[in-house]
N, C-alpha and C positions, 0 to 999 in steps of 0.2 A: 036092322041096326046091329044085331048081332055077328053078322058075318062083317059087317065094315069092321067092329071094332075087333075082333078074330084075325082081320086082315091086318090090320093098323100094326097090333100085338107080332105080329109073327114078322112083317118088316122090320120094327122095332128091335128084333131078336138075333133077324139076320144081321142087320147094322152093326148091331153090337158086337156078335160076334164076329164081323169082320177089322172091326176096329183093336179087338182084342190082338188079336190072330195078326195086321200088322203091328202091333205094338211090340208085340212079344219078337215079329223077328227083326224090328228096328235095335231093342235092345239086347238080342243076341248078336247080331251084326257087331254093337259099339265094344261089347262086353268079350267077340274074338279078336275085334282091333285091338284094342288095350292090352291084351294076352299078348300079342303078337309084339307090338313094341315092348312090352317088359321086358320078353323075352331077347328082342335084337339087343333092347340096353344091356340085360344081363349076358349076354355075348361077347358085346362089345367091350364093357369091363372086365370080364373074362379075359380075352384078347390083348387088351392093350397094358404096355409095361410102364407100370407107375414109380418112379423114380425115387427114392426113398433116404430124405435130404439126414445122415449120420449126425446126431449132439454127441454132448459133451457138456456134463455138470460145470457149473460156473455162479459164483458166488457173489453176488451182486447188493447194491447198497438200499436197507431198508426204508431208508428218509433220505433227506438233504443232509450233510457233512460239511463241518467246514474247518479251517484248520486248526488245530491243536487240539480237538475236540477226539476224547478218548473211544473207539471204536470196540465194540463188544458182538457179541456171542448175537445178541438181539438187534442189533443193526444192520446184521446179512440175511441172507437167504439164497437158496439155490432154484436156478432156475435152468432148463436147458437152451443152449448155447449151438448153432450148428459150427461144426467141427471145422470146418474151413473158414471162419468170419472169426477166431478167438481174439482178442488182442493179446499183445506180447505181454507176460507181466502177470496174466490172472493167475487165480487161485481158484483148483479146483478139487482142492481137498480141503475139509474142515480142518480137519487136523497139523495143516501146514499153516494154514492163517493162525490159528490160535493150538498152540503144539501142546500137549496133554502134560510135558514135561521142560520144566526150568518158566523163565515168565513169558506169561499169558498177553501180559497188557501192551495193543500198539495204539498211537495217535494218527492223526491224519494230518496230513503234510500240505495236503492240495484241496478246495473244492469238489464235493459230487455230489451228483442231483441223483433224486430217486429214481432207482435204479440202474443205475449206472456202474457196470463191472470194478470191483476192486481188484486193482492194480498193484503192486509192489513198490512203484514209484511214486504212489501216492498215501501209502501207509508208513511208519517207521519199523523196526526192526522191534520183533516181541521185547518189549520191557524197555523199549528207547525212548527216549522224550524227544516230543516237538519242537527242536530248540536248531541255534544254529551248528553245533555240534554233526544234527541227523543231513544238515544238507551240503556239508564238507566232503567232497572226493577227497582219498586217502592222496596223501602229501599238499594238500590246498590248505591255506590260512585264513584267518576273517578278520580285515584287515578295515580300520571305520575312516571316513574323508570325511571331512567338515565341508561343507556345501552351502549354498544361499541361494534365494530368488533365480540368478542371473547362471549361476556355476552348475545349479541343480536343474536343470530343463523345466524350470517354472512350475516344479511340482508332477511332473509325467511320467519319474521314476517310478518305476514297479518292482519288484522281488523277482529275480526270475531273467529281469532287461539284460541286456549288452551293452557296456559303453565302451568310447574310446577318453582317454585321460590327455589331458592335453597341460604342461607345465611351464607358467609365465614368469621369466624371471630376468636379473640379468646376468649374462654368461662371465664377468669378471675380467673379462678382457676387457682393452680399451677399445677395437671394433666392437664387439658386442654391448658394453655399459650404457651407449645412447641409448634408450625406449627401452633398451633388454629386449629378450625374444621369446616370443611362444614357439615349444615344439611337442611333440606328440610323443611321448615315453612310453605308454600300452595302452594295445589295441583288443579290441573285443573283452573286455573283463567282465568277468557276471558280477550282477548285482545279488544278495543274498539277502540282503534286509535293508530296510527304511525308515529311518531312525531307530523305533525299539518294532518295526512292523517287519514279520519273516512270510506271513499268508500273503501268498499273490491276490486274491482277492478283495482286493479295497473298490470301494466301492465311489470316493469321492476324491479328488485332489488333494493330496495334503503338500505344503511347503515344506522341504524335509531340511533338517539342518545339520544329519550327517546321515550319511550311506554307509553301508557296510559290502566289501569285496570278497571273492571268494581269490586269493593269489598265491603263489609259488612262496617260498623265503627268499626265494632272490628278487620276487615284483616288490615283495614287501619292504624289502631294505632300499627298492629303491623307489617308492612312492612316500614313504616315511623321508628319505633325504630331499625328495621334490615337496614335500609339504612345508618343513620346515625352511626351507633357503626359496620358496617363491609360491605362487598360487596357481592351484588345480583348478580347471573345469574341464567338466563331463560334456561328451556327445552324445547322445543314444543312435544306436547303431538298431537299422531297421530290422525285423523278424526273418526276412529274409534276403536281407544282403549276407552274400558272401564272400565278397570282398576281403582283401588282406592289404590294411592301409602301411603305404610305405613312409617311412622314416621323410617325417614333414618337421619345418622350421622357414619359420618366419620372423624378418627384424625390419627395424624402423624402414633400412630404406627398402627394402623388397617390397612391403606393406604400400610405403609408396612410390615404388617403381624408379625411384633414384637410383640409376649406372653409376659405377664408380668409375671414373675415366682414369685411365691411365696417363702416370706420369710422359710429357711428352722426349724423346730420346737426347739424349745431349748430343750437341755438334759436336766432329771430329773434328781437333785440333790440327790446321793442317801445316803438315812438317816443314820446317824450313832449317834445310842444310848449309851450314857456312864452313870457311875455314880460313885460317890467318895466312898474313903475306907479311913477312919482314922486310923492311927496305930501308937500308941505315938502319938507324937507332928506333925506327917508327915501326907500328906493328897496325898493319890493315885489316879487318873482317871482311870477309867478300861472301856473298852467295854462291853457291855452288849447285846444280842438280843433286837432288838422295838417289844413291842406287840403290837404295834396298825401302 
């Protein structure tokens, strides 16, 4: 009994330690694979040339912004920018946004959502106010049109639009006095404000019951003389037509395709040459051929 279990013991032993013995070189086996690939990984990134995309500081909006609403120190922040992707317009010095010298305070001109780059075209000028003033190009004027329902595109004017100006009246002639005529006095004019609204951001339709223009002094003298002697309405001119509308006029009869016919030509009187015959005391008329 004793040598069985002596026997039992010692295959048990051999097992075992067979089972160790592959274990140990299953897990050297895995333990030089894994070496082995780190090592090609770490070769391979060695090796290969990782392209290394260049920023640029850029000063971006802390919250949502909206127009006239004063912009501060605590409403940017800087975040990296890659150097190829900037827009036109940022700020990427603190010190140029808010300049350590003369006034500090700009407003915002335009909508921006958080985080969204501040722009120059969408802030005013250190110490400028939000008014219509800051969106006047140097020699432009802000010039107000009385509007209605029908004259104002039923409320779809925005700050910012294109219209063309169209001016119904009558011309003071006696061909123009019937119906008067609409023509087209200027094209493409920006819209600046709506009624007392200068933020492109409205959010619902209003009925506006005057516009405000952004125009030369010479549009101005002559939208002011077409206001007063007849009635304006507005076109809105698409975002991106480019179009340059030519000098339009329309009168009653164009409107309704009445030709004016021309007078028809008068007949030619046709010549009849005579001359007199004395005979006696009598004096005869005769026909004669005209030579000329």
């Amino acid at each position: 009994m004793r040598a069985v279990f002596g026997l039992v013991l010692i295959v048990g032993v051999a097992l075992a330690g067979g089972a160790v013995y592959m274990a140990r070189n299953y897990i050297s086996e895995y333990q030089n694979e894994l070496a082995r690939q780190k090592q090609a990984a770490a070769e391979a990134l060695a090796n290969a040339q990782v392209d290394v995309i260049p920023t640029v500081t850029v000063y971006v909006s802390n919250r949502p912004l909206k127009y006239g609403e004063a912009l501060t120190p605590e409403d940017v922040r800087a975040v990296d920018w890659p150097e190829n992707a900037i827009p036109e317009g940022t700020f990427t010095e603190m010190a140029v946004l808010f300049p350590e010298i003369g006034p500090q305070e700009r407003f915002v001109l335009r909508t921006m959502e958080k985080d969204e780059a501040i722009l120059a075209v969408k802030v005013t000028e250190p110490g400028e106010k939000a008014g219509l003033t800051s969106r006047l190009e140097k020699g432009m004027r802000a010039f107000a049109i009385s509007v209605d329902v029908a004259s104002g595109v039923s409320g779809f004017l925005r700050p910012g639009d294109n219209v063309d100006i169209y001016w119904t009246g009558s011309s003071g002639t006696a061909e123009g006095s019937a119906g008067g005529i609409t023509r087209l006095i200027q094209s493409n004019i920006q819209l600046i404000a709506v009624d007392q609204t200068a933020g492109s951001d409205v959010s619902q339709t209003t009925i506006a019951r005057t516009v405000t223009v952004a125009a030369t002094p010479e549009q101005v003298a002559a939208l002011a003389q077409a206001q007063n002697t007849g009635r304006l309405s507005l076109a809105l001119v698409g975002v991106q037509d480019e179009s340059v509308a030519s000098a339009i006029e329309v009168d009653q009869r164009k409107l309704l395709g009445i030709e004016e016919i021309a007078p028809a030509p008068e007949k030619a009187k046709e010549q009849v040459c005579t001359t007199r015959i004395r005979r006696g005391g009598d004096t005869f008329e005769t026909q004669i051929p005209c030579t000329n």
